[in-house]
SERO-4910 file (N, C-alpha, C, O; in steps of 0.05 Angstrom, whole numbers):
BEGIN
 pado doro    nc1    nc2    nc3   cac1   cac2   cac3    cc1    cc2    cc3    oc1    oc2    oc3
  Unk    A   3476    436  -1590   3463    432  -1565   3454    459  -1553   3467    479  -1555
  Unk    A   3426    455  -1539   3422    481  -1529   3424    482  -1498   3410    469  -1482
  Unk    A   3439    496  -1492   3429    492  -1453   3406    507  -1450   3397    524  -1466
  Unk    A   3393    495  -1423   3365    493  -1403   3389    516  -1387   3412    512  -1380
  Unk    A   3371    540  -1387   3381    554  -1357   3352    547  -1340   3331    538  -1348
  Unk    A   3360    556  -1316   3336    554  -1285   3353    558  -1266   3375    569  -1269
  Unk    A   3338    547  -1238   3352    561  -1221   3362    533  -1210   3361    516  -1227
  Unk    A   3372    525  -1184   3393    502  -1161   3361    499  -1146   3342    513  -1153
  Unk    A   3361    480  -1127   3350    483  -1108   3355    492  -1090   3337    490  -1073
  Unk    A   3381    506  -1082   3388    518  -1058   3381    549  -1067   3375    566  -1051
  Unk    A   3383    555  -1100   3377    592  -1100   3351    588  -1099   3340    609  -1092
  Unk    A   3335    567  -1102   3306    567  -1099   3300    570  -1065   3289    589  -1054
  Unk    A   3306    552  -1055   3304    556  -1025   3316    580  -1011   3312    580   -987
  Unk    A   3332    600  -1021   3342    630  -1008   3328    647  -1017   3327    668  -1004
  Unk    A   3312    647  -1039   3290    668  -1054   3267    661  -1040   3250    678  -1042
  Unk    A   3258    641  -1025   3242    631  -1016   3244    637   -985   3221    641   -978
  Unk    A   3256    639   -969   3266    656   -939   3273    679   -942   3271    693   -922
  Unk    A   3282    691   -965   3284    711   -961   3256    735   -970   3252    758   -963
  Unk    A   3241    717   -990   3217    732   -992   3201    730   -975   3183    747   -974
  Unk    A   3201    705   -951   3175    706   -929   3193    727   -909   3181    741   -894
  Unk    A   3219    727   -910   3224    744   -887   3214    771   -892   3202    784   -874
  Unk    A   3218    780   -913   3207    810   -924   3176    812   -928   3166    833   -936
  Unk    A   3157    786   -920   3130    791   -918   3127    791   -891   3108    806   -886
  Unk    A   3134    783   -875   3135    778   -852   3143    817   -834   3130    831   -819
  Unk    A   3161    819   -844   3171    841   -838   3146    869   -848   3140    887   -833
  Unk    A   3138    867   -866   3102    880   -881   3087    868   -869   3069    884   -862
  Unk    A   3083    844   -861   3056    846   -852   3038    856   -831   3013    855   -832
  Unk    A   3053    867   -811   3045    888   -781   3030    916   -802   3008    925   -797
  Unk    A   3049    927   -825   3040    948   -839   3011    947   -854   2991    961   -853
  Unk    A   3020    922   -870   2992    921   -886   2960    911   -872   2937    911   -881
  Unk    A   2971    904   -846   2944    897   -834   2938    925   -820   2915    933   -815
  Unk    A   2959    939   -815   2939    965   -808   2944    982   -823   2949   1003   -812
  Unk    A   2945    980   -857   2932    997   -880   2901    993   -888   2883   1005   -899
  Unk    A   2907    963   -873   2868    951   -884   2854    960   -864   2837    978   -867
  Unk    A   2862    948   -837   2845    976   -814   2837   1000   -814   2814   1006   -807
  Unk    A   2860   1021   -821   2857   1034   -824   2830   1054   -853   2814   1073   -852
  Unk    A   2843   1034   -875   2825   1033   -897   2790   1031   -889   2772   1046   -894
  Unk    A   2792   1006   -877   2763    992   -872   2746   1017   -854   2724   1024   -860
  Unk    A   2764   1028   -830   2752   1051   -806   2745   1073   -830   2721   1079   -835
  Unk    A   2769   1087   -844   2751   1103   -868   2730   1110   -884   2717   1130   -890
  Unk    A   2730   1072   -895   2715   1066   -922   2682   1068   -896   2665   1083   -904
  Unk    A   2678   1058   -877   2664   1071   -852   2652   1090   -849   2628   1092   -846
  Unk    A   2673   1116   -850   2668   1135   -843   2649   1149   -862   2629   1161   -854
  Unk    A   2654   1147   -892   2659   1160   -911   2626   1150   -921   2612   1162   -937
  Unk    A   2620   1130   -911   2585   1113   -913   2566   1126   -896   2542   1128   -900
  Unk    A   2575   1132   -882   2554   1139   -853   2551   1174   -861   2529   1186   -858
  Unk    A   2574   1187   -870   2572   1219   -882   2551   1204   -902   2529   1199   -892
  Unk    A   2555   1198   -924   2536   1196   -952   2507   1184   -938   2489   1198   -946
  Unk    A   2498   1165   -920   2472   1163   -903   2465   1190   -889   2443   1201   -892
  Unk    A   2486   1201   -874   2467   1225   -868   2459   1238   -883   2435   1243   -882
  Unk    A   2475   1250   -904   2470   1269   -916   2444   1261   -937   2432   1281   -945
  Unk    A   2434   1233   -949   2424   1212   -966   2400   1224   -950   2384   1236   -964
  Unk    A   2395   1224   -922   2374   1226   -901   2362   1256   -898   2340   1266   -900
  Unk    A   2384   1264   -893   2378   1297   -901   2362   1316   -931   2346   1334   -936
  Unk    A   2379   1297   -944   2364   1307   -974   2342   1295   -977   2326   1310   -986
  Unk    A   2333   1274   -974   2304   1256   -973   2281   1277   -953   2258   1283   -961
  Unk    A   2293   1287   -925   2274   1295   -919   2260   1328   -938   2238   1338   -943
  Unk    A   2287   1332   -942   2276   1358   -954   2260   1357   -974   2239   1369   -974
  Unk    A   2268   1343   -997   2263   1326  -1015   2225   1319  -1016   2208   1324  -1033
  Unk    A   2224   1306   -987   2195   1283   -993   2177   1299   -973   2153   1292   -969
  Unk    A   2189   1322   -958   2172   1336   -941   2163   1329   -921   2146   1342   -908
  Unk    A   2173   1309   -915   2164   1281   -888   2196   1282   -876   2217   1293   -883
  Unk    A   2188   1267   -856   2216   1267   -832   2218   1243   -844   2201   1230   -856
  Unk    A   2242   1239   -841   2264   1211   -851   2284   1204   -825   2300   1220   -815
  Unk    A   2281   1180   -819   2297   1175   -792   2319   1153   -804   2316   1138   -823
  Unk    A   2343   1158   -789   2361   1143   -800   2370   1129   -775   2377   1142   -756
  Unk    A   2372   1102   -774   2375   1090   -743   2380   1065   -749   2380   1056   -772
  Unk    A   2385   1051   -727   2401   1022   -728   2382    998   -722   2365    996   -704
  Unk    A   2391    979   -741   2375    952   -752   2387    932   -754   2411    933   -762
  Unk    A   2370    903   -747   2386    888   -764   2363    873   -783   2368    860   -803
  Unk    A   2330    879   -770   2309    860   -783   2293    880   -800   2271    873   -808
  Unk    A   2306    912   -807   2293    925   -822   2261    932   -820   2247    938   -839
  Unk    A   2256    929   -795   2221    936   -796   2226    955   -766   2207    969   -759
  Unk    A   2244    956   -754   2241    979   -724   2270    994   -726   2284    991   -746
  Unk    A   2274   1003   -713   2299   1019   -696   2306   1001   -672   2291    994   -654
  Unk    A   2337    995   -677   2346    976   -646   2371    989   -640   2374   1009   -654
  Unk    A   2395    984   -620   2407    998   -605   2432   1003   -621   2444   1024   -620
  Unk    A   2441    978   -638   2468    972   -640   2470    981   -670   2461    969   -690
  Unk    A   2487   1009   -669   2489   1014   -702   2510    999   -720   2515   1003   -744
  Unk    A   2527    971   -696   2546    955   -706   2534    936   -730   2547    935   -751
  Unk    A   2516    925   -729   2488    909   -744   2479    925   -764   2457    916   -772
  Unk    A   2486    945   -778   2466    952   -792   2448    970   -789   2437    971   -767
  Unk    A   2438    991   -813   2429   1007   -799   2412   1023   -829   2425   1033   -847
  Unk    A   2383   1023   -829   2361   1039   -849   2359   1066   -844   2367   1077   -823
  Unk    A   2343   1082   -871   2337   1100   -868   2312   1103   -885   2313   1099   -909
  Unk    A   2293   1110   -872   2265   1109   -886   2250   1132   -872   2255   1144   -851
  Unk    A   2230   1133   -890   2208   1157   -888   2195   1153   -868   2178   1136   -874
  Unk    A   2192   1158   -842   2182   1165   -813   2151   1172   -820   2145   1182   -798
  Unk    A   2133   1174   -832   2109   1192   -834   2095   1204   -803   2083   1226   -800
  Unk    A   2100   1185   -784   2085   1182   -761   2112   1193   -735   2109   1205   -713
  Unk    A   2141   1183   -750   2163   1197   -734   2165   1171   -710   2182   1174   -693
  Unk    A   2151   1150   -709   2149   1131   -690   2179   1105   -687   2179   1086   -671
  Unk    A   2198   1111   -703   2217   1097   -712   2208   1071   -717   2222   1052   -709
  Unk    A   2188   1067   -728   2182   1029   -747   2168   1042   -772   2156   1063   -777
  Unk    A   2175   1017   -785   2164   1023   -805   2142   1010   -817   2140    988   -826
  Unk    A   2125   1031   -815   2097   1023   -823   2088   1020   -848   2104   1019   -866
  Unk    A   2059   1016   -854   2056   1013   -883   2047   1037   -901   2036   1035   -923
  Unk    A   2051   1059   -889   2054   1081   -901   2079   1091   -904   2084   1110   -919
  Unk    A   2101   1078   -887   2128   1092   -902   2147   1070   -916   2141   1047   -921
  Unk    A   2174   1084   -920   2178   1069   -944   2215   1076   -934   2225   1096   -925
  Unk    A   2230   1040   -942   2245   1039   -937   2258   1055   -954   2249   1054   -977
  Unk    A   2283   1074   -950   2297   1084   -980   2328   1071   -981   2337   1064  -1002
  Unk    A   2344   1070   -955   2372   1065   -959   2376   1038   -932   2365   1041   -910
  Unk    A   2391   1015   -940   2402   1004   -912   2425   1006   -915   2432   1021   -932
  Unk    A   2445    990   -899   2472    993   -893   2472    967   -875   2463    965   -852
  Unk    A   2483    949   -889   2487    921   -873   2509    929   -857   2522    950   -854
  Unk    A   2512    907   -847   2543    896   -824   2561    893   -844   2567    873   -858
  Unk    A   2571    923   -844   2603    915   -856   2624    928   -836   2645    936   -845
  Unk    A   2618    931   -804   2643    934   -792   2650    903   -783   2642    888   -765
  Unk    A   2670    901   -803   2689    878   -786   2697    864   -756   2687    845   -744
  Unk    A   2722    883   -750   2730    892   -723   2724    921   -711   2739    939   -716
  Unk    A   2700    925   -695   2703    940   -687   2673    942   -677   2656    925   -681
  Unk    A   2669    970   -661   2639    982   -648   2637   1010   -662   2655   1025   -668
  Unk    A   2608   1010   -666   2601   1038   -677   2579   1050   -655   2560   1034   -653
  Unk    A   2575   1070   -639   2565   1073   -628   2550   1113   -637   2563   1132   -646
  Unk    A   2532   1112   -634   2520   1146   -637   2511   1147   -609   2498   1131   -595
  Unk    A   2522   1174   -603   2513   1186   -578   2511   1224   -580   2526   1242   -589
  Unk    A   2483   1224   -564   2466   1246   -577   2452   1253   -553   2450   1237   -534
  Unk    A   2441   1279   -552   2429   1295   -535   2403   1282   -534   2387   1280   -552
  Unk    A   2398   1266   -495   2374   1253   -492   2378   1224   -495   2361   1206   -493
  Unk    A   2402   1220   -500   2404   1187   -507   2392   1174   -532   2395   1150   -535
  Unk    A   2381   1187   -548   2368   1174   -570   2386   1156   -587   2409   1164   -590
  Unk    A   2379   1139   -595   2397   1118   -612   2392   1126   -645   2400   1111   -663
  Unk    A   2382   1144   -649   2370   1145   -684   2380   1169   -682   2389   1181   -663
  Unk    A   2376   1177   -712   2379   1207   -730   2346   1216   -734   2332   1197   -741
  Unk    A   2333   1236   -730   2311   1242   -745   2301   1270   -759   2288   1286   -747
  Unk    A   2308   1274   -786   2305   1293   -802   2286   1304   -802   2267   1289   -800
  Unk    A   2280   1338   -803   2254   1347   -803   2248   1347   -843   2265   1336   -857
  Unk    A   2228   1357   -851   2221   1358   -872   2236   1386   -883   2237   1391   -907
  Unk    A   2246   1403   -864   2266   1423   -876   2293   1415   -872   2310   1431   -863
  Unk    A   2300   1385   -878   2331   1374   -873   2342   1372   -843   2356   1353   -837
  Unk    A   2333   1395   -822   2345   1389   -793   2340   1365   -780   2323   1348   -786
  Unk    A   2361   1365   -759   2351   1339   -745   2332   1356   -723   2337   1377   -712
  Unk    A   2313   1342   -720   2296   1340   -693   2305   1341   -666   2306   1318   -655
  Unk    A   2312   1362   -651   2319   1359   -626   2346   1346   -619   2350   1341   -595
  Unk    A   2364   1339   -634   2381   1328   -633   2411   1343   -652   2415   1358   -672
  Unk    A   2427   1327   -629   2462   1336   -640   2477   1310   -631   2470   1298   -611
  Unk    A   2494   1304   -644   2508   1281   -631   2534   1278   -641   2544   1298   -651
  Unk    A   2550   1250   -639   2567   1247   -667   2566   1214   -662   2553   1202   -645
  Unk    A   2584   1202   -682   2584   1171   -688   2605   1166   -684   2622   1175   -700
  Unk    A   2614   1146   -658   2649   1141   -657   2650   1115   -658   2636   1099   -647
  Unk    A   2677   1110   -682   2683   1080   -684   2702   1075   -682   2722   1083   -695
  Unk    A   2702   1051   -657   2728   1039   -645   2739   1009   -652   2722    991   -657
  Unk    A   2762   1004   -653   2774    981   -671   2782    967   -639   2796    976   -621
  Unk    A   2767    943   -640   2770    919   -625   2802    919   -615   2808    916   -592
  Unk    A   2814    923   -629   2842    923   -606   2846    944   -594   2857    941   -572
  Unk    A   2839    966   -601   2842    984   -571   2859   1007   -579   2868   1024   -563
  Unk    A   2863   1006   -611   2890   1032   -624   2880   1045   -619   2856   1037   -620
  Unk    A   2883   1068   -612   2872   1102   -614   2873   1103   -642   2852   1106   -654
  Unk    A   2890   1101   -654   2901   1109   -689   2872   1107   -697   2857   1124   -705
  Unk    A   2867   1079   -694   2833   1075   -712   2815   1093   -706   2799   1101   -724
  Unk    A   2815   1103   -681   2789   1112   -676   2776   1137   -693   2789   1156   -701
  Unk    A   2748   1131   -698   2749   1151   -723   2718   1161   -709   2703   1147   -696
  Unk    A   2714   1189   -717   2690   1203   -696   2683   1228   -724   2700   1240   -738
  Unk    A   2647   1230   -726   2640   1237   -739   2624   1260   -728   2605   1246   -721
  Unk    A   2617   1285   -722   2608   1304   -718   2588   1315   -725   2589   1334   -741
  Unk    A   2562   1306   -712   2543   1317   -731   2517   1344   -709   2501   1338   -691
  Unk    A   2521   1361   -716   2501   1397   -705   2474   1397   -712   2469   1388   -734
  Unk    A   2459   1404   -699   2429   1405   -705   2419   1412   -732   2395   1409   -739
  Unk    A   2440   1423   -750   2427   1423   -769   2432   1402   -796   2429   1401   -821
  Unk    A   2443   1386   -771   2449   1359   -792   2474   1366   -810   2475   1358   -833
  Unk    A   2491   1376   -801   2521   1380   -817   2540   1360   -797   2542   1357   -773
  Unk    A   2557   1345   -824   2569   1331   -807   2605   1341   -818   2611   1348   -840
  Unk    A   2627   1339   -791   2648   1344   -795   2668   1326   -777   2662   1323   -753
  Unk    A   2691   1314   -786   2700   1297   -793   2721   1304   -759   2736   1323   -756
  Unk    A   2718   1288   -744   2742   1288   -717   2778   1293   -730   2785   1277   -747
  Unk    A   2793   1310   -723   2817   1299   -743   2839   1312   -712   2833   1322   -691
  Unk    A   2864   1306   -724   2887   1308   -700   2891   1331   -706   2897   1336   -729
  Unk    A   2887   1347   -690   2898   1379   -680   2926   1380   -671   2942   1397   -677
  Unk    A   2931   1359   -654   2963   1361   -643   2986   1337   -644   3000   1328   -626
  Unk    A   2985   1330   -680   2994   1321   -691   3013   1295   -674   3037   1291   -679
  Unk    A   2995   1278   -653   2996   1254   -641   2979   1238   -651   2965   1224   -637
  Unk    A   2978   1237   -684   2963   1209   -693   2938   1202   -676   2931   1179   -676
  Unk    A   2928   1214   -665   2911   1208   -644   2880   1233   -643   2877   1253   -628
  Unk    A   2870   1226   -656   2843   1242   -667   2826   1255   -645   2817   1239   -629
  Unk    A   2820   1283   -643   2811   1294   -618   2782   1302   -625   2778   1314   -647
  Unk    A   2760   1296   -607   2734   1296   -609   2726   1329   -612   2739   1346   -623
  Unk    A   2704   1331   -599   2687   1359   -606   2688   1378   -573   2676   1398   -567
  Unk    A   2706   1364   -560   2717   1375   -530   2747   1384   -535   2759   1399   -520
  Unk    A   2759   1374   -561   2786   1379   -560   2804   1360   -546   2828   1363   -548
  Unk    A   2795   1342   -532   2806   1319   -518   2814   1286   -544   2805   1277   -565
  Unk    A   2832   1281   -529   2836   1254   -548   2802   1235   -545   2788   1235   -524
  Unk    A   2796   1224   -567   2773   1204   -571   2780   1180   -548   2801   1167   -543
  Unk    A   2754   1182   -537   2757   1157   -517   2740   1128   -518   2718   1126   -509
  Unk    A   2755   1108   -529   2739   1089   -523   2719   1078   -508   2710   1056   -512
***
């Protein structure tokens, strides 16, 4: 005769409480490894667009504007929606039938606001044909719907279109802008 090993239904039901207790106990962590991930994976898109924008202008000898969309034919306010970068010929932020779309960037912030704020209020990026931006300096700050500081992630970008990365100076998890002050929602 051969014995059947397995388990009782009672060691089944203690492997079973005791593994939701230990997910339960992870899951506050792993939801803000994905937050945190997602604000990154963010950050790290919007560098490769500028810089994508920058090299195009130099590149095509024409200004290239990089600005926020959601119907891909104008420039609109909310860089949360989405957001193109195409050859400007005219610099008028739409796109006409002489220029030409090159990069978009759908709605992939989840939770959260992306906002650019820039010298003059302008809502767009606009590259000269020698890579600079046009009259403009700004940076891009993105804030996570609940309100962590942790998330907040801020991008730095100088007239000549270089961008550098907000990071904690005074090691409070808490990321300080281009004033040296904590990022403010």
């Amino acid at each position: 005769m051969h014995s059947i090993r397995g388990f009782t239904l009672l060691e089944l039901i203690i492997a079973l409480l005791i593994m939701s207790i230990l997910f339960t106990l992870a899951m506050p962590k792993l939801t803000s490894f994905i937050d945190q991930s997602e604000a990154s994976a963010l950050q790290k898109t919007l560098i490769q667009h500028i810089a994508f924008a920058k090299s195009s202008a130099a590149n095509s000898g024409k200004i290239v504007t990089l600005c926020p969309t959601t119907e891909y034919l104008q420039c609109e306010s909310s860089w949360t929606n989405g957001s193109m970068i195409f050859i400007d010929s005219n610099a008028n932020r739409i796109v006409d039938l002489e220029d030409r779309i090159l990069r978009v960037r759908s709605a992939d912030i989840r939770e959260g606001q992306l906002e650019w704020r820039a010298f003059g209020r302008r809502k767009y990026l606009q590259f000269s044909p020698m890579g600079f931006l046009l009259h403009q300096s700004g940076n891009f700050t993105y804030c996570d719907n609940s309100g962590d500081p942790v998330l907040t992630r801020q991008l730095i970008v100088n007239g000549a279109g270089r961008v550098r990365i907000a990071i904690d100076n005074d090691g409070d998890n808490i990321r300080e802008g281009s004033n040296g002050k904590a990022i403010n929602c």
